[in-house]
mmCIF entry with sequence, helices, sheets and N, C-alpha, C, O atoms, coordinates in Angstrom:
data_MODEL
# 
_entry.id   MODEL 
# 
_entity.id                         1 
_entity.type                       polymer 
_entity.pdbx_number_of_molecules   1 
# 
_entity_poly.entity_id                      1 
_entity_poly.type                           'polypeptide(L)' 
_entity_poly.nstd_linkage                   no 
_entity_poly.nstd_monomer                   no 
_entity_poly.pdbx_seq_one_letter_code       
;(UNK)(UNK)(UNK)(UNK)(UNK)(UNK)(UNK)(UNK)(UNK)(UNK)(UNK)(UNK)(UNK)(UNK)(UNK)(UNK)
(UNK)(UNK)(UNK)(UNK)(UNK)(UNK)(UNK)(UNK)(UNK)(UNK)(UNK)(UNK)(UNK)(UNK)(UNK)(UNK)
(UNK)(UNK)(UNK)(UNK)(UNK)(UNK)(UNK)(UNK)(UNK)
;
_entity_poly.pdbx_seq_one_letter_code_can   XXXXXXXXXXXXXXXXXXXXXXXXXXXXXXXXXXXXXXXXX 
_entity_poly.pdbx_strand_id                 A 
# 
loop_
_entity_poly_seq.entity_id 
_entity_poly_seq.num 
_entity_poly_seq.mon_id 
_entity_poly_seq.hetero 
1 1  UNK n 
1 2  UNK n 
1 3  UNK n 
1 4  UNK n 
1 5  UNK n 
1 6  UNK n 
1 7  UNK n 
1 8  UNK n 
1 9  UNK n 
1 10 UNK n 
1 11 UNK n 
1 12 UNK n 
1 13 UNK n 
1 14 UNK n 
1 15 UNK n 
1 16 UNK n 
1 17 UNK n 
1 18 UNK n 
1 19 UNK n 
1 20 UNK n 
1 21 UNK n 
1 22 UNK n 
1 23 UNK n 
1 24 UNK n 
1 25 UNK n 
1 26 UNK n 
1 27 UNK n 
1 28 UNK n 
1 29 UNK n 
1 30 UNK n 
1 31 UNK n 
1 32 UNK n 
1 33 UNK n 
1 34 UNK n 
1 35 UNK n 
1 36 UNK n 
1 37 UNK n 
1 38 UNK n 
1 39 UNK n 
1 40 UNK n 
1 41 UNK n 
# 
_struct_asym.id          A 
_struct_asym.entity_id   1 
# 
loop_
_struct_conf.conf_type_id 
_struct_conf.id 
_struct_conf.pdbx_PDB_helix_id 
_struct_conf.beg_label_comp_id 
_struct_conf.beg_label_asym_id 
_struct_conf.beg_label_seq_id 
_struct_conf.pdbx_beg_PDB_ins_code 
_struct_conf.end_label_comp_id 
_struct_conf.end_label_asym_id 
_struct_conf.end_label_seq_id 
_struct_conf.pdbx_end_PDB_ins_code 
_struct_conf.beg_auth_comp_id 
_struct_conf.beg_auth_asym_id 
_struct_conf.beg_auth_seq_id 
_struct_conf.end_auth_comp_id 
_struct_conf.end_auth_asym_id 
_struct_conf.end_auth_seq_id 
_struct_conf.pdbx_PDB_helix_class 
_struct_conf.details 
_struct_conf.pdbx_PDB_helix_length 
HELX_P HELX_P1 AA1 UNK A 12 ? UNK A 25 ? UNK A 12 UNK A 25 1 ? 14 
HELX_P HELX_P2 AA2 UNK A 27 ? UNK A 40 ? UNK A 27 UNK A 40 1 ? 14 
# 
_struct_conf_type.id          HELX_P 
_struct_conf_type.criteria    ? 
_struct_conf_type.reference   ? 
# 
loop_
_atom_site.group_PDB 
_atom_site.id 
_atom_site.type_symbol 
_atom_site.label_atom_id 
_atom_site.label_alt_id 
_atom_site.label_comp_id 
_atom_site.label_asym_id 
_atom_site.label_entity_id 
_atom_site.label_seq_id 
_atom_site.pdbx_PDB_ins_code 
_atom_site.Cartn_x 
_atom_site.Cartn_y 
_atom_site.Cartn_z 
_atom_site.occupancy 
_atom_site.B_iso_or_equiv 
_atom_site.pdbx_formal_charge 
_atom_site.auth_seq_id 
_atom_site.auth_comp_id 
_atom_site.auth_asym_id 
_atom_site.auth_atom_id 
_atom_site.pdbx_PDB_model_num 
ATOM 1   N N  . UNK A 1 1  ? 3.516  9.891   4.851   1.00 0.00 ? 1  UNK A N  1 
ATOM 2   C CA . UNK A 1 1  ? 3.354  10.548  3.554   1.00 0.00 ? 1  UNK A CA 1 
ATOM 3   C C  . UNK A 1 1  ? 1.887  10.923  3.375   1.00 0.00 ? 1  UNK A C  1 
ATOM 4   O O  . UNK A 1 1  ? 0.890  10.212  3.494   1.00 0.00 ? 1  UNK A O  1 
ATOM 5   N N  . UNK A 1 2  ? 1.983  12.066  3.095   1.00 0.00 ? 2  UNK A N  1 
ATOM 6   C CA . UNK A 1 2  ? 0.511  12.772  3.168   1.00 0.00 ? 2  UNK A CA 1 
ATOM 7   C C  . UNK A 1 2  ? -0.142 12.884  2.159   1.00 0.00 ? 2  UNK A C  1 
ATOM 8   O O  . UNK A 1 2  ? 0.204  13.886  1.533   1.00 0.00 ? 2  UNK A O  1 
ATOM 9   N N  . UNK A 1 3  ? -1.176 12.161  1.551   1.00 0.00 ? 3  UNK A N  1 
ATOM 10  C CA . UNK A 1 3  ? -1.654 11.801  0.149   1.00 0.00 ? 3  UNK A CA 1 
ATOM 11  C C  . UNK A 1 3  ? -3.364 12.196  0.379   1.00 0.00 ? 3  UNK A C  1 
ATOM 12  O O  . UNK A 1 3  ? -4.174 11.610  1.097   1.00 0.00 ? 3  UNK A O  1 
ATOM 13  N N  . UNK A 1 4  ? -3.517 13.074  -0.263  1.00 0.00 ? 4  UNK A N  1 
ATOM 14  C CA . UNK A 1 4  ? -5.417 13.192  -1.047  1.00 0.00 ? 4  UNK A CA 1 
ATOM 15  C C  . UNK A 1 4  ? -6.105 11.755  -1.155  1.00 0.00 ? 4  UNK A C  1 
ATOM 16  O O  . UNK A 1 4  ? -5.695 10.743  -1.724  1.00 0.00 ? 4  UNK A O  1 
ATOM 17  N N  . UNK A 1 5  ? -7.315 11.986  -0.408  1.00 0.00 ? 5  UNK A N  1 
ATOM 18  C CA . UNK A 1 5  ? -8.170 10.692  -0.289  1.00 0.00 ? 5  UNK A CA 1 
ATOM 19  C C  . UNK A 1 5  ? -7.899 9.530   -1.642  1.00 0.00 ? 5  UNK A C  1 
ATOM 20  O O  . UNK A 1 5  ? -7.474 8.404   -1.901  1.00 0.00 ? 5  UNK A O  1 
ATOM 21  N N  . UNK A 1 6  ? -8.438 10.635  -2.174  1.00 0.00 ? 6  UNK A N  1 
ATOM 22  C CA . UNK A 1 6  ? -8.957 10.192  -3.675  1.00 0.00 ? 6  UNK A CA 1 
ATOM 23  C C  . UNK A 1 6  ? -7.913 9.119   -4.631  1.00 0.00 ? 6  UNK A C  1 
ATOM 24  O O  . UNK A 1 6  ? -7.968 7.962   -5.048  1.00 0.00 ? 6  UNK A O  1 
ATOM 25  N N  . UNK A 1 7  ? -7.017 10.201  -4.680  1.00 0.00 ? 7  UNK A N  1 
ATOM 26  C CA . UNK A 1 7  ? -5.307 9.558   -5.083  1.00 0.00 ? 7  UNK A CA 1 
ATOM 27  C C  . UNK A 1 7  ? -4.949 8.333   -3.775  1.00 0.00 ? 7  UNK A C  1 
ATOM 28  O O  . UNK A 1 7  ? -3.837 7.873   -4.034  1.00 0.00 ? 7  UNK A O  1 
ATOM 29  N N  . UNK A 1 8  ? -5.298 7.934   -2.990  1.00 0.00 ? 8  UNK A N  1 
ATOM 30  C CA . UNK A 1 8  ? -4.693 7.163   -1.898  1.00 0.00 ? 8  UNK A CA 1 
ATOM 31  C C  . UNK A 1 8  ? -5.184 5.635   -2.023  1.00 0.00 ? 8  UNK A C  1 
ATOM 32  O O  . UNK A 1 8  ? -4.635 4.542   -1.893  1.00 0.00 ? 8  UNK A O  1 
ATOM 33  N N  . UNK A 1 9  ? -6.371 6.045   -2.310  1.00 0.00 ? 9  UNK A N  1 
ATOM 34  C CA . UNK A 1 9  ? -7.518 4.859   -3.146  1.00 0.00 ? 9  UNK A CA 1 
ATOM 35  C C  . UNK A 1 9  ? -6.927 4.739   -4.341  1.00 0.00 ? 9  UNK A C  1 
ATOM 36  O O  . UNK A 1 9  ? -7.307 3.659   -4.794  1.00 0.00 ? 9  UNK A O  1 
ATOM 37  N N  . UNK A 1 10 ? -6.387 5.128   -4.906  1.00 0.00 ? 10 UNK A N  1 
ATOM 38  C CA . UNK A 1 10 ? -6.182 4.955   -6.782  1.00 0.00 ? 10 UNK A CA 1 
ATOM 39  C C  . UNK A 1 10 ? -5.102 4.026   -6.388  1.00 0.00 ? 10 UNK A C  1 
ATOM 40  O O  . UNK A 1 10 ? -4.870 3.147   -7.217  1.00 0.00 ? 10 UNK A O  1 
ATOM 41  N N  . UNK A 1 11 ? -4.264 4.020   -5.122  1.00 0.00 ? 11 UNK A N  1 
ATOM 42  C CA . UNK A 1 11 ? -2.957 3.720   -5.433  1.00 0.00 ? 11 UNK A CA 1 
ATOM 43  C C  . UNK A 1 11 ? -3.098 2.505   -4.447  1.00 0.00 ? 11 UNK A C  1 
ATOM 44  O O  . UNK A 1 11 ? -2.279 1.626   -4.177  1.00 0.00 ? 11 UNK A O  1 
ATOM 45  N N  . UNK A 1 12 ? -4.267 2.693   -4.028  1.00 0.00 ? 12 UNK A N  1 
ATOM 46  C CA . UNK A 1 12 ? -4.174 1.076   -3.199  1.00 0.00 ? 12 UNK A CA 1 
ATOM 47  C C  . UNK A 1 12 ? -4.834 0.067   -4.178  1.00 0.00 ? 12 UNK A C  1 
ATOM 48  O O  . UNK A 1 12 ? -4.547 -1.130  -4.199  1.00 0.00 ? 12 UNK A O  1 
ATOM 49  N N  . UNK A 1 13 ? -5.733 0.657   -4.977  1.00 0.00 ? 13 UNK A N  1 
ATOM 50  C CA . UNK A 1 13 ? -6.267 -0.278  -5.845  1.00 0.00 ? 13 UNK A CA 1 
ATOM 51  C C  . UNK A 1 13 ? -5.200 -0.472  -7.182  1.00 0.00 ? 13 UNK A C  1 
ATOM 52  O O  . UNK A 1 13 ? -5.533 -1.128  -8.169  1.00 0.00 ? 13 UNK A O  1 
ATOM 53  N N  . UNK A 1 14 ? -4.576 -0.155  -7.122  1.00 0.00 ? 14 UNK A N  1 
ATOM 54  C CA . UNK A 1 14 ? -3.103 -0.675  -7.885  1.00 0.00 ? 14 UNK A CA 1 
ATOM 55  C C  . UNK A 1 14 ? -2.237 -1.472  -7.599  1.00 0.00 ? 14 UNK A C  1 
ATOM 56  O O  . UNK A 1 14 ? -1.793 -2.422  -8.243  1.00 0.00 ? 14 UNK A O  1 
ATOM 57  N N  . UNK A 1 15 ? -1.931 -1.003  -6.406  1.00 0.00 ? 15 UNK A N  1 
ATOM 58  C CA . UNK A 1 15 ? -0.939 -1.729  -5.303  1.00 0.00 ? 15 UNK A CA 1 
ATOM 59  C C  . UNK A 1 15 ? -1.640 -3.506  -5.153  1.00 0.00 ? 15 UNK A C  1 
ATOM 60  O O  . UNK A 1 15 ? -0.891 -4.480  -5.236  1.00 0.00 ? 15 UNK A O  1 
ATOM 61  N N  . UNK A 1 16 ? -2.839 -3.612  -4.976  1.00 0.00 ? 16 UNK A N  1 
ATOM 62  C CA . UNK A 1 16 ? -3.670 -4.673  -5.231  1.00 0.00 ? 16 UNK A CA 1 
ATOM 63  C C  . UNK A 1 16 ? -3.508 -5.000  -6.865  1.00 0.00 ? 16 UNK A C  1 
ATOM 64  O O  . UNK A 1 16 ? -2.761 -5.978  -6.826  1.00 0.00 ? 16 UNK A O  1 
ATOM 65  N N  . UNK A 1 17 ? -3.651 -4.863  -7.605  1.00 0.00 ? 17 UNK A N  1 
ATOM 66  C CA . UNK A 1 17 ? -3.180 -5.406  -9.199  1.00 0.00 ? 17 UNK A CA 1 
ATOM 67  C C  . UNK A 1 17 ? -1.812 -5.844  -9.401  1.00 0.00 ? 17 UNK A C  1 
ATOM 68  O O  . UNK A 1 17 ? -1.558 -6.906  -9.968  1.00 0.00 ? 17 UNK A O  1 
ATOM 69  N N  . UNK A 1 18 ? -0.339 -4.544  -8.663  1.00 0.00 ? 18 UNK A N  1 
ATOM 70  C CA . UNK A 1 18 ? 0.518  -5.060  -8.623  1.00 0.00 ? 18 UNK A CA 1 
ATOM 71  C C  . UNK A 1 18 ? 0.733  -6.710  -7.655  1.00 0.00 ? 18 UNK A C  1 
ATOM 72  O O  . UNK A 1 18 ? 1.344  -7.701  -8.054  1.00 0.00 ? 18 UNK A O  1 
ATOM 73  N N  . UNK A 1 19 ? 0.154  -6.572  -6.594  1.00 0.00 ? 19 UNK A N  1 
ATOM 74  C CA . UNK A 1 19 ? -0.053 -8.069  -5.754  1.00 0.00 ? 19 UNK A CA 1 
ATOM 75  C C  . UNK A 1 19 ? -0.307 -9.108  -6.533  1.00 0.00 ? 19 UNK A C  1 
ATOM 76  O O  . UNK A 1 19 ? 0.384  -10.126 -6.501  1.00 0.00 ? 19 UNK A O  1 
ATOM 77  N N  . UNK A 1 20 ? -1.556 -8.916  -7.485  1.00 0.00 ? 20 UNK A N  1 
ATOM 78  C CA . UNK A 1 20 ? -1.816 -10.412 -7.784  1.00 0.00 ? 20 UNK A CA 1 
ATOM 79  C C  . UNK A 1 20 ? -1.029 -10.421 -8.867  1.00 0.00 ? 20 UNK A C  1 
ATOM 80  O O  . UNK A 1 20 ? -1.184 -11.479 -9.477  1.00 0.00 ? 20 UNK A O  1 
ATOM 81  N N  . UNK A 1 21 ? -0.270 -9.723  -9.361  1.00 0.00 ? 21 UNK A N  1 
ATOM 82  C CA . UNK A 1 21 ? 0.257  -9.912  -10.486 1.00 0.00 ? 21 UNK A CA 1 
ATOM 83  C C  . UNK A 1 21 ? 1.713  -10.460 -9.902  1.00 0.00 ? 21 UNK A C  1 
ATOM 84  O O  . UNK A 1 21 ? 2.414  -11.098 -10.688 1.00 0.00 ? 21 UNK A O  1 
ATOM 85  N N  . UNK A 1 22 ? 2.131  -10.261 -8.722  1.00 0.00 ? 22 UNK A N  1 
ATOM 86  C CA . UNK A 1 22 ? 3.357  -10.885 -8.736  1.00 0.00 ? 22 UNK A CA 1 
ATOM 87  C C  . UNK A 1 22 ? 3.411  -12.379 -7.801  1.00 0.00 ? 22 UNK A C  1 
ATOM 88  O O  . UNK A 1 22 ? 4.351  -13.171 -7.740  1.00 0.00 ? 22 UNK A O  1 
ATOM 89  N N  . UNK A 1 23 ? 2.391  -12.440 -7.274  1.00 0.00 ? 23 UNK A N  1 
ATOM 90  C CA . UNK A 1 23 ? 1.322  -13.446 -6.573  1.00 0.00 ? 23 UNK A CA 1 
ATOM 91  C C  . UNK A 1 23 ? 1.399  -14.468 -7.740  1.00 0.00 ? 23 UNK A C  1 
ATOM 92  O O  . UNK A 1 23 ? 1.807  -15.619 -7.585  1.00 0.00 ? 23 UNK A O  1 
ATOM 93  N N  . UNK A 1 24 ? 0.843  -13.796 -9.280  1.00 0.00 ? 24 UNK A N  1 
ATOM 94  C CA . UNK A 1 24 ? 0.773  -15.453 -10.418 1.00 0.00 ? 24 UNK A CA 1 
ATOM 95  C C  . UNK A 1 24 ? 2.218  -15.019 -10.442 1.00 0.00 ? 24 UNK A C  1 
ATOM 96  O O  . UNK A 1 24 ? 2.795  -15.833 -9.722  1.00 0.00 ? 24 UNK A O  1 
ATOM 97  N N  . UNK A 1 25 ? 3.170  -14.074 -10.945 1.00 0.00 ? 25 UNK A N  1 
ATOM 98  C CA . UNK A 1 25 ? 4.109  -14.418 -12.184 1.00 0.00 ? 25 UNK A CA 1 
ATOM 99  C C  . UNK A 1 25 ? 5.654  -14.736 -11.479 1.00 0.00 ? 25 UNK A C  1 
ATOM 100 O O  . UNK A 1 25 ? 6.698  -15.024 -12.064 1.00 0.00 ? 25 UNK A O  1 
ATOM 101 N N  . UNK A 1 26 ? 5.379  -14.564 -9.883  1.00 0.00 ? 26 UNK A N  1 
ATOM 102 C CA . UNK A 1 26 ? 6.995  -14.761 -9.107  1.00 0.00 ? 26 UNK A CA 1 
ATOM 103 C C  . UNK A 1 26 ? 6.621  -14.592 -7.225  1.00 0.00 ? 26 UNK A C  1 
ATOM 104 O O  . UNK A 1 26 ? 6.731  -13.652 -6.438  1.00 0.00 ? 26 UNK A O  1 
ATOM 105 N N  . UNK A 1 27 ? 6.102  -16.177 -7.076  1.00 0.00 ? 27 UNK A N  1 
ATOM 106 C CA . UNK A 1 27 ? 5.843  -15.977 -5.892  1.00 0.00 ? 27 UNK A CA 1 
ATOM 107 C C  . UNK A 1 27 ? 6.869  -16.232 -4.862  1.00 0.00 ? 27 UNK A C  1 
ATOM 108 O O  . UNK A 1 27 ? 6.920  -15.801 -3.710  1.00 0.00 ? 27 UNK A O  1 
ATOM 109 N N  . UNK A 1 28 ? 7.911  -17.242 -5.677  1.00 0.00 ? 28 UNK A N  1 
ATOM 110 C CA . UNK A 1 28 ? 9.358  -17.160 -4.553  1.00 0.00 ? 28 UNK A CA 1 
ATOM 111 C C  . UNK A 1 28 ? 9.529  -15.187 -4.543  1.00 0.00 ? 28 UNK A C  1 
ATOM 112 O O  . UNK A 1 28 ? 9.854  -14.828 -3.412  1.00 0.00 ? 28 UNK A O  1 
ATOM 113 N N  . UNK A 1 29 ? 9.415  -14.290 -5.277  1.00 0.00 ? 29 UNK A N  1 
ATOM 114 C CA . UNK A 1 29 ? 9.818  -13.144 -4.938  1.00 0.00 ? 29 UNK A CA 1 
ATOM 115 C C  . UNK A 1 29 ? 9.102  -12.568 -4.146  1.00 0.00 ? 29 UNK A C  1 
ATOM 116 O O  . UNK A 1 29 ? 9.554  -11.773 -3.322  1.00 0.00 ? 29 UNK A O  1 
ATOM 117 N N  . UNK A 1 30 ? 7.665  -12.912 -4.267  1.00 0.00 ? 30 UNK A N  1 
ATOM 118 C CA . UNK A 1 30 ? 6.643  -11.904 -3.623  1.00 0.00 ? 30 UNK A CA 1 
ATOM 119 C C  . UNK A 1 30 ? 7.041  -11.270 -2.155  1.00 0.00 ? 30 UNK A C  1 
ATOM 120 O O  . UNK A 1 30 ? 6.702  -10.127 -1.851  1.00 0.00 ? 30 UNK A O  1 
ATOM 121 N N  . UNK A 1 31 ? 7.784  -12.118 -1.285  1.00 0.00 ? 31 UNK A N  1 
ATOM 122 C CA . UNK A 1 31 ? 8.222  -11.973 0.122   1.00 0.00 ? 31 UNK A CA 1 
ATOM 123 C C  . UNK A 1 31 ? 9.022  -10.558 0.300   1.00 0.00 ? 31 UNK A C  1 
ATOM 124 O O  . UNK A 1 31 ? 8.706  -9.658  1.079   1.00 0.00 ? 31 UNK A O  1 
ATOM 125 N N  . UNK A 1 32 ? 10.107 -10.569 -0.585  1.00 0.00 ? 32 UNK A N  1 
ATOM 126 C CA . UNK A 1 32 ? 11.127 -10.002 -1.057  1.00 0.00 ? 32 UNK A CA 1 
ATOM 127 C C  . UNK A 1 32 ? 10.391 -8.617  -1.041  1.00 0.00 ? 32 UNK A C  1 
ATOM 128 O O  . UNK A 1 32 ? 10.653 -7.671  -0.298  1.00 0.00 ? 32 UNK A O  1 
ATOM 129 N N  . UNK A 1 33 ? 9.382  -8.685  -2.045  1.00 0.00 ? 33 UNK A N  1 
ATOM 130 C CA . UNK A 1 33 ? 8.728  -7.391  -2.266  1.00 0.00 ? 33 UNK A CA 1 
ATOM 131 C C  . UNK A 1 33 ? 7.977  -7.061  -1.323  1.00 0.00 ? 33 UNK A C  1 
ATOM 132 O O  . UNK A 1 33 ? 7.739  -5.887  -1.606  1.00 0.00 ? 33 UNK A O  1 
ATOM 133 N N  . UNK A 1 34 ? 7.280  -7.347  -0.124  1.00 0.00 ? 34 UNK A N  1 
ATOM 134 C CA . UNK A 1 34 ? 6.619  -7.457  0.578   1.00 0.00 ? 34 UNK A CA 1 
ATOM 135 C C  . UNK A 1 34 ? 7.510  -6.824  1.499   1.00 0.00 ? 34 UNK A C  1 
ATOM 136 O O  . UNK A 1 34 ? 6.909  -5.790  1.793   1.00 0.00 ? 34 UNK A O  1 
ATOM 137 N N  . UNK A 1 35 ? 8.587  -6.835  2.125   1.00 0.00 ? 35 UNK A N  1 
ATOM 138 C CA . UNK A 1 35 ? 9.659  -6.619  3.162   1.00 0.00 ? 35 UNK A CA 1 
ATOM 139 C C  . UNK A 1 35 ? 9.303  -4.796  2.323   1.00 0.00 ? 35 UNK A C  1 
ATOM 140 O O  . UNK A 1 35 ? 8.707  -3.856  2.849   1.00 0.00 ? 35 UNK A O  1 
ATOM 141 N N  . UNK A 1 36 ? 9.832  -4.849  1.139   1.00 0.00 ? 36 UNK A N  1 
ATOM 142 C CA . UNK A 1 36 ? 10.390 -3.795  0.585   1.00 0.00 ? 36 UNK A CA 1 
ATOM 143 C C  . UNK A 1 36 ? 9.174  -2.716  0.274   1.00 0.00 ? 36 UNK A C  1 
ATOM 144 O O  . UNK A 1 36 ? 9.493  -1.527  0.257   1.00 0.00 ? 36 UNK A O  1 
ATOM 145 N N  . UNK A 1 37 ? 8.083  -3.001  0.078   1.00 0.00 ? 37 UNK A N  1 
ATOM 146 C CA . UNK A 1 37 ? 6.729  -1.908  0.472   1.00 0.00 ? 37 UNK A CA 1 
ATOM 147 C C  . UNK A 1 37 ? 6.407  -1.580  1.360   1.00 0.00 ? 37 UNK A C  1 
ATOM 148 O O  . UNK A 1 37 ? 6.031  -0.416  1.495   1.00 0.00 ? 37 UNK A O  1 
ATOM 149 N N  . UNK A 1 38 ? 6.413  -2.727  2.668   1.00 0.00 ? 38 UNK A N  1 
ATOM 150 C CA . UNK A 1 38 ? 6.347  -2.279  4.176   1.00 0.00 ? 38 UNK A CA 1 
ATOM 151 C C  . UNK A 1 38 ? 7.141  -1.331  4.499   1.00 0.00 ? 38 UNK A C  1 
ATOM 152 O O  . UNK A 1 38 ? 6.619  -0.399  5.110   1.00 0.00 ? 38 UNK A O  1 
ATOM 153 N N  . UNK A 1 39 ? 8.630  -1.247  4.206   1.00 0.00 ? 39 UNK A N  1 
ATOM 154 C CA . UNK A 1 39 ? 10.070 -0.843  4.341   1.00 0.00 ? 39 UNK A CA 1 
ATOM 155 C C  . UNK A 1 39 ? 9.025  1.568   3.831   1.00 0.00 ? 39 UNK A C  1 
ATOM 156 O O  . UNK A 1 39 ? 8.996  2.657   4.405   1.00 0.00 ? 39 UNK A O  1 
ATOM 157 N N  . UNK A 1 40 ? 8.573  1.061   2.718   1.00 0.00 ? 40 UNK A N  1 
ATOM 158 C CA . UNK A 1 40 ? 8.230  2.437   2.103   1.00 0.00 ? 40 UNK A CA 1 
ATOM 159 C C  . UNK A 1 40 ? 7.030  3.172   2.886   1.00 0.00 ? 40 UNK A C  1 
ATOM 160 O O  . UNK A 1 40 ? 6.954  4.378   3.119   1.00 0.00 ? 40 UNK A O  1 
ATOM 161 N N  . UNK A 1 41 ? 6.118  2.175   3.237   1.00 0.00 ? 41 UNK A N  1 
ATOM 162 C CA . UNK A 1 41 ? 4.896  2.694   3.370   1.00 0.00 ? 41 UNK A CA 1 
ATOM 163 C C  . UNK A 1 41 ? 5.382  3.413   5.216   1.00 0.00 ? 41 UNK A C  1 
ATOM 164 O O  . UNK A 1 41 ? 4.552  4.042   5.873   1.00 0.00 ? 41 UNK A O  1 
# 
């Protein structure tokens, strides 16, 4: 997927907020989600 520098950075530094946020609030899931972003990216 072919993404603009700029925007690629915006969305990794999100992707990092979404992490720690599911890191505190559901870490039995985090795995789960982890399979399933690899799965996208």
């Amino acid at each position: 997927m072919a993404i603009p520098g700029r925007q690629n950075i915006v969305l990794r530094s999100h992707r990092k907020r979404v992490w720690a946020y599911f890191a505190k609030e559901n870490t039995a899931v985090a795995p789960c989600f982890a399979k399933t972003f690899s799965v996208w990216e």
